[in-house]
C-alpha positions in Angstrom: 0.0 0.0 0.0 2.9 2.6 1.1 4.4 1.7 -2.6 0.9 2.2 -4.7 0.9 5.9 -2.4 4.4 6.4 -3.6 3.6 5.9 -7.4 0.5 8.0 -7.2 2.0 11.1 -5.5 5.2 11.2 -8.6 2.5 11.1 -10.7 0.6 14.1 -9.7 4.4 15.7 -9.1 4.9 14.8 -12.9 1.6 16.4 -13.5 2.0 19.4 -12.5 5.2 19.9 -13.6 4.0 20.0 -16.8 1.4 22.4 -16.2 3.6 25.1 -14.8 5.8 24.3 -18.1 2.3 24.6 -20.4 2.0 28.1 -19.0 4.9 29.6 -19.9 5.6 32.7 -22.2 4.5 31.3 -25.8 6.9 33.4 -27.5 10.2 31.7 -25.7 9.0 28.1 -26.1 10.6 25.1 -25.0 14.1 23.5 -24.5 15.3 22.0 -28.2 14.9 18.2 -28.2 11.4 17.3 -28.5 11.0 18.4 -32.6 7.6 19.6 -33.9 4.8 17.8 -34.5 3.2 17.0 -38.3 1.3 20.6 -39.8 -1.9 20.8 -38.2 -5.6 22.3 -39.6 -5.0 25.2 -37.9 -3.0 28.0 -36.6 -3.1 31.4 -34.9 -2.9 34.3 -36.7 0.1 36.1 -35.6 1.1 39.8 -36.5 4.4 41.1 -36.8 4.5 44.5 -36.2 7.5 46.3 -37.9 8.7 49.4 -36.4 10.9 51.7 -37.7 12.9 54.0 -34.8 16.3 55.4 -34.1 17.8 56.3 -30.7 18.2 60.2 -32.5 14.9 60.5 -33.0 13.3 62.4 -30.7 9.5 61.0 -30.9 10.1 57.5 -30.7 9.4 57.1 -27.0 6.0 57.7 -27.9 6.2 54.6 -30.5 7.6 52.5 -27.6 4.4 53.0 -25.1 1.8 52.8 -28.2 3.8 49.6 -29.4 4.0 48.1 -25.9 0.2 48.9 -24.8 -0.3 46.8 -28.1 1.8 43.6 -27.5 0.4 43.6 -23.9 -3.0 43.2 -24.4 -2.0 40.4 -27.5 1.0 38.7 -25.9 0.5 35.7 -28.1 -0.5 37.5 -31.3 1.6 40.3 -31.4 5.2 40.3 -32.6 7.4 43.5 -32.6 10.5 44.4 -34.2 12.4 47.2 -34.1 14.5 48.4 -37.4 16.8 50.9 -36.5 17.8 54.1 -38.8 20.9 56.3 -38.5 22.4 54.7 -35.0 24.6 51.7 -34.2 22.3 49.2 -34.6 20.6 50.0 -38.3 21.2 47.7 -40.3 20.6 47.0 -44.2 17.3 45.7 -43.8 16.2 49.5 -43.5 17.1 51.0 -46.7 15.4 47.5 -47.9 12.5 47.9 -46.4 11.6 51.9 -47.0 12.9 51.7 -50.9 9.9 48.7 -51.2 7.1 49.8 -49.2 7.9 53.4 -49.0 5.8 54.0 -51.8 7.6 57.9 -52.8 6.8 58.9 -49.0 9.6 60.2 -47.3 10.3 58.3 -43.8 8.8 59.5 -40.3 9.8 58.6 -37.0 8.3 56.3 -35.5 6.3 54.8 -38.0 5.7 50.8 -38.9 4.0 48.0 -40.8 1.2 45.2 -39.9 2.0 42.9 -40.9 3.0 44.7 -44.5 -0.6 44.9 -45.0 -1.5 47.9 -47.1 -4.5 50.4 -45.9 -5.6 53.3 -47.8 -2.9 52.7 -50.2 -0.2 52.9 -47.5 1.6 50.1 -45.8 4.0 52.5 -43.8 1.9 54.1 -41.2 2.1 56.3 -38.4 1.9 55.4 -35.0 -1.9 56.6 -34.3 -2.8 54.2 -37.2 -1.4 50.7 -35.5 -3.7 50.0 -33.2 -6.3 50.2 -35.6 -5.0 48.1 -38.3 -3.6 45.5 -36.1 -7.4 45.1 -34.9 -8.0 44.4 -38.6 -5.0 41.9 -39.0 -5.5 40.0 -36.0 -8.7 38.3 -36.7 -8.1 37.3 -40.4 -8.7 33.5 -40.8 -4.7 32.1 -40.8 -4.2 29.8 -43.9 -0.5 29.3 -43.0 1.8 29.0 -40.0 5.1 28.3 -38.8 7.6 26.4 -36.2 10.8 26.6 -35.1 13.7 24.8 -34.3 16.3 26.3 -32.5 19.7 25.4 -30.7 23.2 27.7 -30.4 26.9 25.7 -30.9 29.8 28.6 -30.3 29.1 31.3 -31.8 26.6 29.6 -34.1 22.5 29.9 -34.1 21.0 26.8 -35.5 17.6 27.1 -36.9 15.2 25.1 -38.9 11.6 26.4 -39.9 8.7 24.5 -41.0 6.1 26.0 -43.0 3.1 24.6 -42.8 -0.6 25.3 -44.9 -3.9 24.3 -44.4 -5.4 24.8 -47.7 -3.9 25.5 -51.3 -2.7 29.4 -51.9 -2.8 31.0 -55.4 0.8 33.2 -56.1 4.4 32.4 -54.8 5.4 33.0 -51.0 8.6 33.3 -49.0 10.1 33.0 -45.7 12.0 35.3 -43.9 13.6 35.1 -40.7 14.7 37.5 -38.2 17.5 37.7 -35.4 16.7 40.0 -32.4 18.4 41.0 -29.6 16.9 42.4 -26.6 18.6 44.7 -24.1 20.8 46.2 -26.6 23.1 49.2 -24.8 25.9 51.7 -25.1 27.2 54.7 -24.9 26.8 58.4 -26.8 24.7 59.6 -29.3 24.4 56.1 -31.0 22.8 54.3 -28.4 21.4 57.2 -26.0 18.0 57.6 -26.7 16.5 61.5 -27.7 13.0 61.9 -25.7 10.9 64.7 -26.5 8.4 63.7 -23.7 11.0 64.2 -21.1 8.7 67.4 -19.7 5.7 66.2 -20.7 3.8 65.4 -17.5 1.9 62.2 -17.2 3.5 60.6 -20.2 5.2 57.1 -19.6 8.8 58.4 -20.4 7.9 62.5 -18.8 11.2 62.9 -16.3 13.7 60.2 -17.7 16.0 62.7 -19.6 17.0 63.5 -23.4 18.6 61.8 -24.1 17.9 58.4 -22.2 21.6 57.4 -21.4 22.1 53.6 -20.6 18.5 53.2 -22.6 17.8 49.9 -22.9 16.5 49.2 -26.7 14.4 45.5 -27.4 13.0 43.6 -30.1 16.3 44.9 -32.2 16.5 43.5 -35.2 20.2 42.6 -36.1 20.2 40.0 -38.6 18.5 38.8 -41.3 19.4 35.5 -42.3 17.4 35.0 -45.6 17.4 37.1 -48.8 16.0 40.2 -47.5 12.5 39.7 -48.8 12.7 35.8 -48.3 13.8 33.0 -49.8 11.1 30.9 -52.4 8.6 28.4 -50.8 8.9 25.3 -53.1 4.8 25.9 -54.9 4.4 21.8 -54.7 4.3 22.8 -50.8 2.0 25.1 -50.6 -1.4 23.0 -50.6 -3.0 21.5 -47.4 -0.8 19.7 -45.7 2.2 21.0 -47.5 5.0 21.9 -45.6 8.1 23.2 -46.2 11.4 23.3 -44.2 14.6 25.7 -44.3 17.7 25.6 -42.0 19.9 28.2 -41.5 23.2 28.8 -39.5 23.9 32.2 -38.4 26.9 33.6 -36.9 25.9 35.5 -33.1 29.2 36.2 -32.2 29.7 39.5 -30.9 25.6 39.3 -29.8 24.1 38.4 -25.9 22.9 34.6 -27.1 20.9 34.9 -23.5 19.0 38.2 -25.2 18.3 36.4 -28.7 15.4 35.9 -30.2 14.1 34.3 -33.8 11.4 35.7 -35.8 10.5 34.0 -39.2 7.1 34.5 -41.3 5.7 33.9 -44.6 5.0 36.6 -46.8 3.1 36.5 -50.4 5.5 37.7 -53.0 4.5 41.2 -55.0 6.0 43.7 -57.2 4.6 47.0 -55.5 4.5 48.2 -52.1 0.9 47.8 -51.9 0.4 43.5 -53.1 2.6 42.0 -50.7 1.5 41.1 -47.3 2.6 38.7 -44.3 0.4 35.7 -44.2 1.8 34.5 -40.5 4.7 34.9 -37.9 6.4 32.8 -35.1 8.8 33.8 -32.8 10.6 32.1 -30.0 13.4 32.7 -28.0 16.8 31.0 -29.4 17.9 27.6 -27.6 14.3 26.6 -27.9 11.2 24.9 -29.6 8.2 26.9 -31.2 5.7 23.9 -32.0 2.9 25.0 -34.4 0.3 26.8 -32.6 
């Protein structure tokens, strides 16, 4: 009898175990080793929120509390990333992104894109226009989604991503994937972030300087390791049930691999600013597992 009350209570210990591992943070994952599961016949729609800032300009404190106020009340739809202009951590990706969706407009600080969706004949908006069309984004029926596979050796990032579809999808598609870095610091006018809310009362960053010395700057994108638009999806793939898998390697040296995070989507290829859009996004923290959700 003592053994059978022995068995049962490592049982329940093994039981809830795995519910306090079940309720973790969606967007970090789990440790590598288990795989993913076969494409299911659904997904979430996720939304990648691309946000274009720079620590010299002035306004983009403002972009950080609108951005933020957005991924908190969607933690596990919302995905931002930050792509830095004219400091330390811009990369090429910028230029990339403004010459193709752009669309003649000159650039504003902040602005961003949902999920490269176009609205009004903009994709590029302003930050009083994100809230809005995330709303929009985040309830479109997903057709497509993604996991990933992630593990670091030296100053390598391992990553495989599986795109999967639930029905068949006229055009061609890519994938694109992300490296972040969260908790990206320095010194001087490259890392310091300007604040023009610094003496405006009740706003989140009123009092905190201008600049921001020792600011803190998150969701930074610094690398991408596809093409710059994505690399093809095979077409036999994208049908129901199709899936389709790239690995990567991607050198992190030089990078916090305890701040790093992978981002990789699938986007419908266009040839203006205005018939392209992201179909889904996944995200998870690197070292770990994103299973289809």
């Amino acid at each position: 009898m003592k053994q059978l009350s022995l068995v049962i209570c490592l049982a329940l210990l093994a039981f809830t175990g795995c519910k306090k591992d079940d309720a973790g943070d969606s967007s970090t994952g789990t440790p590598t080793g288990g795989g993913t599961s076969s494409v299911p016949s659904t997904f979430t729609q996720k939304v990648l929120l691309e946000t274009f800032t720079g620590a010299g300009q002035p306004q983009c404190p403002d972009g950080f509390v609108k951005l933020d106020n957005i991924v908190s009340a969607n933690s596990t739809k919302a995905i931002p990333v930050y792509i830095h202009y004219s400091d330390a951590m811009e990369i090429a990706q910028y230029t990339t992104l403004q010459s193709t969706f752009a669309n003649g407009l000159a650039p504003q600080f902040p602005s961003g894109m949902i999920n490269r969706t176009p609205s009004l004949s903009m994709v590029i908006f302003n930050r009083t226009q994100w809230q809005s069309n995330f709303d929009v984004a985040k309830v479109k029926p997903a057709k497509c989604g993604l996991a990933i596979e992630s593990s670091i050796s030296g100053n390598n990032a391992n990553v495989t991503v599986h795109a999967g579809f639930n029905e068949a999808l006229t055009g061609s598609y890519n994938l694109t994937v992300y490296l972040l870095e969260n908790n990206v610091s320095g010194t001087g006018s490259n890392y310091d972030q300007r604040n023009s809310y610094n003496t405006v009362t009740g706003h989140a960053y009123f009092g905190l300087g201008d600049p921001i010395t020792s600011f803190k700057h998150n969701n930074v994108l610094r690398k991408v390791a596809t093409a710059a638009l994505g690399d093809a999806i095979s077409s036999s793939n994208v049908k129901v049930g199709g899936e389709d898998i790239k690995t990567f390697s991607i050198p992190i040296n030089g990078y916090n691999s305890n701040e790093l995070y992978v981002v990789a989507f699938i986007s419908k290829v266009g040839t203006t600013a205005t018939d392209r859009e992201i179909m889904n996004v996944q995200r998870v923290k690197l070292g770990n597992t994103q299973n289809w959700d």
